[in-house]
C-alpha positions in Angstrom: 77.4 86.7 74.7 79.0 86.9 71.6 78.2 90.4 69.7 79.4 91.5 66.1 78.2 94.6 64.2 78.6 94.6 60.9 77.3 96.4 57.5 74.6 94.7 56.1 73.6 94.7 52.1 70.6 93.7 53.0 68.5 95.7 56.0 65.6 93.5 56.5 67.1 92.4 59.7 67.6 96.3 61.1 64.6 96.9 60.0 62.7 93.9 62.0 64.8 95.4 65.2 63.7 98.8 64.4 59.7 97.7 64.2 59.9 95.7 67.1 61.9 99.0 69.3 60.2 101.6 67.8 57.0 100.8 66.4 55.7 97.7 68.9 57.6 99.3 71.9 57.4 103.0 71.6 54.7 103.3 69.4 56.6 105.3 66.7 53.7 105.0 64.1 54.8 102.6 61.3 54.9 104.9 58.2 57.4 107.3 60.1 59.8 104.7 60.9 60.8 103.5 57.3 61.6 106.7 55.1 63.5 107.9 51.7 67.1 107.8 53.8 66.8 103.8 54.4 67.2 103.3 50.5 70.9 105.1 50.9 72.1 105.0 53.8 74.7 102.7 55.1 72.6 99.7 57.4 74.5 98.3 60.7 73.4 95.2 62.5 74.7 93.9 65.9 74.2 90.7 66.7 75.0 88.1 69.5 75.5 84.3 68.2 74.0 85.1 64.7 70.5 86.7 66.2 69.3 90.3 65.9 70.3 92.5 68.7 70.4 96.0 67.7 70.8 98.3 64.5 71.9 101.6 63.3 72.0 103.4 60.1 74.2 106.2 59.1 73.2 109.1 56.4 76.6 111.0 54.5 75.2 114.7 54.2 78.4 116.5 53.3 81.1 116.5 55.7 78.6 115.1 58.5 77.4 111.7 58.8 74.4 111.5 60.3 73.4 108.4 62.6 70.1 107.5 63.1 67.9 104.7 63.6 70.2 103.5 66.7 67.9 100.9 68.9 68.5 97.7 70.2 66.2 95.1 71.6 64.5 95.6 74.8 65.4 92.4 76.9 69.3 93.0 75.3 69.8 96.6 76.7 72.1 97.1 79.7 75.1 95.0 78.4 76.7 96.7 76.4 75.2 96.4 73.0 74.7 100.1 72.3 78.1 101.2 72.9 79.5 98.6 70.8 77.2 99.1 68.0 77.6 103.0 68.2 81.4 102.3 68.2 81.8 100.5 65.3 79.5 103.3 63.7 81.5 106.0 64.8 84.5 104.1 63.6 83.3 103.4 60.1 82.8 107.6 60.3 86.1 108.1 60.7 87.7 106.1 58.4 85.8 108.2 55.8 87.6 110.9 53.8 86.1 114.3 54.0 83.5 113.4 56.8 84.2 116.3 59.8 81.4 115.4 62.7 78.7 112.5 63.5 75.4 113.8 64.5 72.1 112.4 65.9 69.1 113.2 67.4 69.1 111.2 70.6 66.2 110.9 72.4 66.1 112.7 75.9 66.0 109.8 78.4 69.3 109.0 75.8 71.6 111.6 76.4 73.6 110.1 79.1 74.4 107.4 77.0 76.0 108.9 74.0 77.4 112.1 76.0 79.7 108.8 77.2 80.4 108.3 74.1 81.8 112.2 73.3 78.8 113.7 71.8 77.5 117.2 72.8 73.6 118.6 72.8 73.2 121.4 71.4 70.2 123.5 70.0 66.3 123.6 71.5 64.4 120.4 72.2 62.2 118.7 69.1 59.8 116.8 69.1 60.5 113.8 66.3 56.8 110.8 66.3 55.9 111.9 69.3 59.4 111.7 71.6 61.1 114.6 72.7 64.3 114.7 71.2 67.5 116.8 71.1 70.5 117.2 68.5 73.9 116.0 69.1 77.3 116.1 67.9 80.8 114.6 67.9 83.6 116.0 66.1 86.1 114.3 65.0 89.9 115.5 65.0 91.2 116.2 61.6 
């Protein structure tokens, strides 16, 4: 296994991971999956020996960049994938001036897997499509 991430111009890829994870698999419904943000945000794709693996986007609201969008491919999960892919996007965060904090809202039966990667729940429960979700946080040391 051989996995990159890397910005892409060009997001048809992420978006063919995101339908297949969130649309086909967990029945996001289709219109709330592509929205305003996917037209200027910044696009990452993973992928392992050229095929698409995974994807994330991230959103520059102020001093926060916002990640969202993080999903990778069913029969993928479980090596690895996710923490690479939320590295490098974490990564890219920091080596922008001004930005203070990366947020998200994981998904419940997700916060395990990014409080590994430093991130802290805060605030109520939400329900985002139809999945309970909850806001997250990493702040970055300035």
């Amino acid at each position: 296994m051989t996995v990159t991430v890397s910005r892409v111009a060009d997001p048809t890829d992420c978006y063919a991971v995101r339908y297949d994870v969130f649309v086909q698999e967990q029945k996001v419904p289709v219109e709330l999956e592509r929205d305003e943000l996917d037209a200027t945000a910044i696009h990452l794709l993973a992928t392992d020996n050229g095929s698409p693996v995974g994807a994330a986007r991230i959103v520059i609201n102020g001093d926060t960049g916002k990640i969202g969008r993080v999903c990778v491919l069913r029969d993928r999960r479980h090596n690895g994938i996710g923490s690479t892919l939320m590295c490098e996007t974490l990564e890219i965060l920091r080596d922008m001036p001004g930005i203070a904090r990366a947020a998200l809202g994981a998904q419940i039966d997700a916060l395990g897997f990014y409080e590994k990667l430093g991130f802290t729940a805060y605030g109520a429960v939400f329900d985002d499509a139809g999945i309970d979700h909850r806001m997250m946080e990493l702040r970055f040391d300035t």
